[in-house]
MISEDO-529105 format. One line per 5 residues: number of its first residue (from 1); their letters; for each residue x, y, z of N, C-alpha, C, CB. Coordinates in pm, 1 decimal. Glycine has a CB too. Example, Ala and Ser with C-alpha at 12.3 -4.5 7.8 and 13.67 -1.06 7.14 Angstrom:
1 = AS = 1319.0/-569.0/780.0/1230.0/-450.0/780.0/1320.0/-330.0/780.0/1130.8/-447.3/904.6 | 1285.0/-225.0/708.0/1367.0/-106.0/714.0/1290.0/3.0/787.0/1408.4/-59.8/572.5
//
This chain:
1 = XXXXX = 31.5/3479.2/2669.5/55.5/3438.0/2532.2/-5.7/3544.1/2440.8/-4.6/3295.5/2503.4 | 93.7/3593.0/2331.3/12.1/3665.8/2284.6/-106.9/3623.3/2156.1/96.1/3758.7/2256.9 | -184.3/3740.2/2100.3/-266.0/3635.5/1994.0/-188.3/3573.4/1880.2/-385.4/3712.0/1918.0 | -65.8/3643.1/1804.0/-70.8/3572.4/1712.8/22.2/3415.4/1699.1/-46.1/3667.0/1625.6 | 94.6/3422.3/1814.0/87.2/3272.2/1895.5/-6.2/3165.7/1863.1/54.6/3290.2/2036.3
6 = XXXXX = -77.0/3200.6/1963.3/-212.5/3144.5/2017.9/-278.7/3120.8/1857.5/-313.7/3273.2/2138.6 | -339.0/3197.6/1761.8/-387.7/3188.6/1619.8/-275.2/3039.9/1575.0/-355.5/3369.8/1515.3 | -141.8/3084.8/1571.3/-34.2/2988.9/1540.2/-64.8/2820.4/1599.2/107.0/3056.9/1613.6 | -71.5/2867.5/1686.0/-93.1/2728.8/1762.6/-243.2/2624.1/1741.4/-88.0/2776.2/1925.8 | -328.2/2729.5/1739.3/-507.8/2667.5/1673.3/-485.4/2615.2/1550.9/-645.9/2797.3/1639.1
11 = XXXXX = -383.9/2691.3/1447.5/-405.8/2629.3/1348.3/-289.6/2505.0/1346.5/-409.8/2728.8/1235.2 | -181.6/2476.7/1430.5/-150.6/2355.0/1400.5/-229.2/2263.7/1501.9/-2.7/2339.9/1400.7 | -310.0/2287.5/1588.4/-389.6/2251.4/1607.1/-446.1/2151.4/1518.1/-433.8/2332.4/1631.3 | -527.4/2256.1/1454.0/-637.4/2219.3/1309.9/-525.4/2082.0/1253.9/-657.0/2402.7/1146.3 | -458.4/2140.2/1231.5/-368.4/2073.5/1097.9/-315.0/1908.6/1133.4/-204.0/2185.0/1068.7
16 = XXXXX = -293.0/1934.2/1267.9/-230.6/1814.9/1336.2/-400.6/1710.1/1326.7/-151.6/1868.0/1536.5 | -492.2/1769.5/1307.7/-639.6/1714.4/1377.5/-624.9/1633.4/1278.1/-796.2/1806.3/1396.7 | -653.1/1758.4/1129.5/-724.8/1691.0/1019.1/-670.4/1682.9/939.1/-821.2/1725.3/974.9 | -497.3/1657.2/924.2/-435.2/1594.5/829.0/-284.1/1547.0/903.4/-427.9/1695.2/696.6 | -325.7/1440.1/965.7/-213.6/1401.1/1031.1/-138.1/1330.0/944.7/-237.4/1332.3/1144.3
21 = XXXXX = 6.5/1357.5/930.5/129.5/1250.7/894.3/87.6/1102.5/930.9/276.1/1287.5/986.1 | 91.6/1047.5/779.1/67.9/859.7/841.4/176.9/847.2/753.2/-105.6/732.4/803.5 | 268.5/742.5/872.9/393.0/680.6/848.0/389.7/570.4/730.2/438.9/619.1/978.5 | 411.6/594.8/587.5/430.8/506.5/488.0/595.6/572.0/425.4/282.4/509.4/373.3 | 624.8/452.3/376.1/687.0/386.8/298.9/683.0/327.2/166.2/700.7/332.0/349.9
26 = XXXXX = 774.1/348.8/82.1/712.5/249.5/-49.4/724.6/113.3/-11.6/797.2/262.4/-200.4 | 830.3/17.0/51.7/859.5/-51.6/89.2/700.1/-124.9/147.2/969.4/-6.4/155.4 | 673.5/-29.1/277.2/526.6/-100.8/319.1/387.9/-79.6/260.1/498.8/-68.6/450.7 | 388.7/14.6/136.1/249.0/68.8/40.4/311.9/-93.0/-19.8/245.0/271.2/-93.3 | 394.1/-89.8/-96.6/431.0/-245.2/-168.9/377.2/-364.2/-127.3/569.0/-282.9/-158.2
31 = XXXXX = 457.0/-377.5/-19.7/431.0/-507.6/108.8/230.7/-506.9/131.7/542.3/-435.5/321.4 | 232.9/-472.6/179.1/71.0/-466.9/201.5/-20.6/-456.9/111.9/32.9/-372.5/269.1 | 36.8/-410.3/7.4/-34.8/-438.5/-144.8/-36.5/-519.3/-189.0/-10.0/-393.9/-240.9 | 40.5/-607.0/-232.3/70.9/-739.9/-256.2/13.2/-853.9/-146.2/220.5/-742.3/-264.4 | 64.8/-832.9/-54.5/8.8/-886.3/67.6/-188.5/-878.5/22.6/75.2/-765.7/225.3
36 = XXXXX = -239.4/-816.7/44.9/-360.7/-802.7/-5.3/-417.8/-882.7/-111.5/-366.6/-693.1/-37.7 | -354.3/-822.2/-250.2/-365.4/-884.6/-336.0/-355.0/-1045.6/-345.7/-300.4/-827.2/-393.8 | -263.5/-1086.8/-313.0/-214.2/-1241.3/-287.7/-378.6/-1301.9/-197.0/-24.6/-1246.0/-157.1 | -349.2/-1208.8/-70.9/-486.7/-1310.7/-51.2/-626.0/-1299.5/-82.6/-507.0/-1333.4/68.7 | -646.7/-1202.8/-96.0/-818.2/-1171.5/-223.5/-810.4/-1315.6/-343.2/-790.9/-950.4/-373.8
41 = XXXXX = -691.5/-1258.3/-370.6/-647.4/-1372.0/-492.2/-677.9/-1533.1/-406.2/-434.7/-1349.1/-546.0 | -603.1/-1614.2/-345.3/-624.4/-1700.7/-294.3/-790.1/-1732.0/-192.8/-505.1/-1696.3/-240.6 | -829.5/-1646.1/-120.8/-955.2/-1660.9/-118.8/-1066.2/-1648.9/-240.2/-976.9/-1585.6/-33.7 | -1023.6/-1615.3/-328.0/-1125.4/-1667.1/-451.3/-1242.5/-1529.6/-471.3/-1224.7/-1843.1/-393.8 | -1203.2/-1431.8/-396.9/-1290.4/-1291.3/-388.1/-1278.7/-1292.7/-542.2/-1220.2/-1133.0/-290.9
46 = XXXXX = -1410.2/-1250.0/-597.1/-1438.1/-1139.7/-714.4/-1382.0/-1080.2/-729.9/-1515.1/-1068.3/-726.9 | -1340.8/-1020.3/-857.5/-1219.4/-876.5/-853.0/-1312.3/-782.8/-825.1/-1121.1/-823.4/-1009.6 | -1482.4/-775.7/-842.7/-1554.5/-648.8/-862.0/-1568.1/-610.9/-658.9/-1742.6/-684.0/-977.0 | -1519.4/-724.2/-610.1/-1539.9/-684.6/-481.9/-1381.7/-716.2/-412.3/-1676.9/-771.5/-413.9 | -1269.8/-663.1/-490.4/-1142.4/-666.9/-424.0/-1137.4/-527.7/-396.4/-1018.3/-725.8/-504.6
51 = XXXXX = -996.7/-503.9/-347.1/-1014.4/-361.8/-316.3/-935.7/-282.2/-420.3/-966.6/-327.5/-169.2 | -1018.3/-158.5/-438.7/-931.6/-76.8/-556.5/-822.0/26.3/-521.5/-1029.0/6.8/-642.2 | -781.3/-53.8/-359.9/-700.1/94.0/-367.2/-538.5/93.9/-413.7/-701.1/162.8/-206.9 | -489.9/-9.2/-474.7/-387.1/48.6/-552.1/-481.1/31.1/-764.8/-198.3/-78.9/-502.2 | -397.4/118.4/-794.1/-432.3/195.6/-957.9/-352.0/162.0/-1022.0/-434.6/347.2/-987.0
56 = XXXXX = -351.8/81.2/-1139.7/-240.4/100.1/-1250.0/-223.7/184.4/-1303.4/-234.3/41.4/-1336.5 | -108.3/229.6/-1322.0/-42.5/346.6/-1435.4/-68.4/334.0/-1557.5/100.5/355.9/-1446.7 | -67.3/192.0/-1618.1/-75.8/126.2/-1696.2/-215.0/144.1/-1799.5/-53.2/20.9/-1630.3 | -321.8/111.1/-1683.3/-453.5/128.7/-1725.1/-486.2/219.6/-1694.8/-535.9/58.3/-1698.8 | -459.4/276.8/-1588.6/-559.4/386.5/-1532.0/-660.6/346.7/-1447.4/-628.8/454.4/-1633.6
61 = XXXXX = -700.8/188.0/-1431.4/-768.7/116.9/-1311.1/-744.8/97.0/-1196.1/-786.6/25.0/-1322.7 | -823.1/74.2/-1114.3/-823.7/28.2/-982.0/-815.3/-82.9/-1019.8/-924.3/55.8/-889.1 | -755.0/-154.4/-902.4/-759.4/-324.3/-872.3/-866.2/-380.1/-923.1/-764.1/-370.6/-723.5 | -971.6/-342.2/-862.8/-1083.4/-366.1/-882.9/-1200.6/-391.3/-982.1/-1094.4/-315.2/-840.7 | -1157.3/-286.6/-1091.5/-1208.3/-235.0/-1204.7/-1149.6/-304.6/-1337.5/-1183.0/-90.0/-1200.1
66 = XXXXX = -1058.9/-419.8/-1305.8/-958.6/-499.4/-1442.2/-1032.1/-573.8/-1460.8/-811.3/-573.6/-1432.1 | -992.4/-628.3/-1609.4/-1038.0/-776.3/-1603.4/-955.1/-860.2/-1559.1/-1073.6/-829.7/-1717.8 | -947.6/-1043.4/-1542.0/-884.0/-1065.5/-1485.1/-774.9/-1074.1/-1514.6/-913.6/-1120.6/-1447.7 | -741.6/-1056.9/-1694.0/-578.9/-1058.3/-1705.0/-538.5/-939.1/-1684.2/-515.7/-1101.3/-1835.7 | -613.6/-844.4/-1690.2/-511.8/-708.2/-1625.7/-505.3/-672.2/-1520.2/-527.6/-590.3/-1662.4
71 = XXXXX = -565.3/-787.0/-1440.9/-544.1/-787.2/-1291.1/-448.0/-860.9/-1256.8/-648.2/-827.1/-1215.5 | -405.4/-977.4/-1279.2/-302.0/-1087.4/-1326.2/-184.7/-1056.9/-1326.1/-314.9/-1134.2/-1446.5 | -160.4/-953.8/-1455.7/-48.7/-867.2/-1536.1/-14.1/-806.5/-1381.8/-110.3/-734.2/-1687.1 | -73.2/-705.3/-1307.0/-55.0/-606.3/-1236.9/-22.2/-620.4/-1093.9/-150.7/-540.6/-1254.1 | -78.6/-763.2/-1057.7/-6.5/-856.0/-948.5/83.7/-911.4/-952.4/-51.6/-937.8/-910.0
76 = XXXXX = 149.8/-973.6/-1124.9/267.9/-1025.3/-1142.5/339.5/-909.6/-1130.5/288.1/-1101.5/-1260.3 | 356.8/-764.5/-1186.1/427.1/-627.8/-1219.6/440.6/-640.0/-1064.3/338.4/-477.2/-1306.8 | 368.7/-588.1/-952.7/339.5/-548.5/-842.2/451.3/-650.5/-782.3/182.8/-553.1/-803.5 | 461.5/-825.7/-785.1/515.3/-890.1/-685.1/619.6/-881.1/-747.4/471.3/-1011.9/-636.5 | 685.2/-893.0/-852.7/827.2/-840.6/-902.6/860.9/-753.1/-867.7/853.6/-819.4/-1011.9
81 = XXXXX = 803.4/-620.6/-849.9/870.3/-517.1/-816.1/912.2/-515.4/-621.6/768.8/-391.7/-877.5 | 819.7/-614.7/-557.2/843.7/-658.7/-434.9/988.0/-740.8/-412.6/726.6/-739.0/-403.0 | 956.3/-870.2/-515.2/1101.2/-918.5/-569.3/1215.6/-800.6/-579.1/1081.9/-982.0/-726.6 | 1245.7/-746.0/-645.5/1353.5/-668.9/-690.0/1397.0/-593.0/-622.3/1341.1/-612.2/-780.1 | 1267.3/-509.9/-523.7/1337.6/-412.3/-434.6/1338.9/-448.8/-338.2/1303.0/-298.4/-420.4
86 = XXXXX = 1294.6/-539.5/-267.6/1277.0/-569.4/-160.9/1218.1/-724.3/-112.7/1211.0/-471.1/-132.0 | 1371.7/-783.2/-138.8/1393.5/-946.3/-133.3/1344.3/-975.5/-35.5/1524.5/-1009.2/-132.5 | 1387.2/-936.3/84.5/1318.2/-1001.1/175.5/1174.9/-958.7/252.4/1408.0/-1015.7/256.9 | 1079.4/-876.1/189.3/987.9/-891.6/256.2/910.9/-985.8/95.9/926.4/-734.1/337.6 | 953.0/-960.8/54.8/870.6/-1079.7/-111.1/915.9/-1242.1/2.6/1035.0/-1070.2/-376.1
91 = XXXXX = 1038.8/-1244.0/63.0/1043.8/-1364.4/79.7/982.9/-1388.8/156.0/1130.8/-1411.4/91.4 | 936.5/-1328.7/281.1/850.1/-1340.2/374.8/719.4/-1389.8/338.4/842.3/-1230.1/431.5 | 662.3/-1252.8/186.1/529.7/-1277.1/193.8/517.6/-1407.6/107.8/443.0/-1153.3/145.7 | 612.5/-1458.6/33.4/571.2/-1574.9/-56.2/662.5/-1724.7/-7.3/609.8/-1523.9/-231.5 | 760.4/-1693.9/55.6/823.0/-1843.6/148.1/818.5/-1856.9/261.8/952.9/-1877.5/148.0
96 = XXXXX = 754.9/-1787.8/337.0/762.6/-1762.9/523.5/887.0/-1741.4/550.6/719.2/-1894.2/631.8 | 952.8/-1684.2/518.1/1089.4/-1627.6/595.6/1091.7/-1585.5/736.5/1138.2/-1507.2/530.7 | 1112.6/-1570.7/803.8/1157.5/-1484.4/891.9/1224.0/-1385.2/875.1/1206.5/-1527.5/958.5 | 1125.8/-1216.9/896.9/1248.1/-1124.0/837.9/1343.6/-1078.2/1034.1/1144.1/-923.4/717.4 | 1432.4/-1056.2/978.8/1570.2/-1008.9/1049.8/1618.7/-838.7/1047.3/1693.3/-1096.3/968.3
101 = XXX = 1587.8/-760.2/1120.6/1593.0/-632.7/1154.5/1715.1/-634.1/1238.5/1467.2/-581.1/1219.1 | 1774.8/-510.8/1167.6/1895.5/-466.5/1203.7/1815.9/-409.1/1352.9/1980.6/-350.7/1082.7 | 1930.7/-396.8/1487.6/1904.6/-285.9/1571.4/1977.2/-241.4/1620.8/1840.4/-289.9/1646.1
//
């Protein structure tokens, strides 16, 4: 093998190590956001101890960091937009559906 191969190969090496491709979707960043949200919300968690990792555009906050109506606002925005684009995993997460995959 020659070196600049070998150099080629260390660095996807590297690359594959320390910045691997993670399989998202808006569809499942959505789903699991909401999903989240919904139950922080229903277990009665603090917002100062929910999790901040989705941000409004809106505010410029983390989840975390609202008060509770602009946390409110941003879960209603958030599950509508679950609604709209994507009926059936909203139906799943809010009527128990059964979702149905094409194969």
């Amino acid at each position: 093998m020659n070196a600049e191969r070998k150099t080629v190969e260390e660095k996807l090496e590297k690359i594959i190590r320390e910045y691997p491709f993670v399989p998202h979707t808006n569809a499942g960043r959505l789903f699991s956001t909401v999903r989240r949200m919904k139950a922080e919300k229903e277990m009665g968690i603090p917002i100062n101890y929910r999790s901040g990792f989705a941000i409004s555009v809106k505010t410029g906050k983390g989840a975390n960091e609202m008060t509770e109506q602009e946390w409110e606002n941003f879960y209603k925005d958030l599950s509508e937009q679950l609604k709209n684009d994507y009926p059936e995993l909203y139906q799943y997460l809010f009527y128990s559906v059964q979702l149905k995959f094409n194969k």
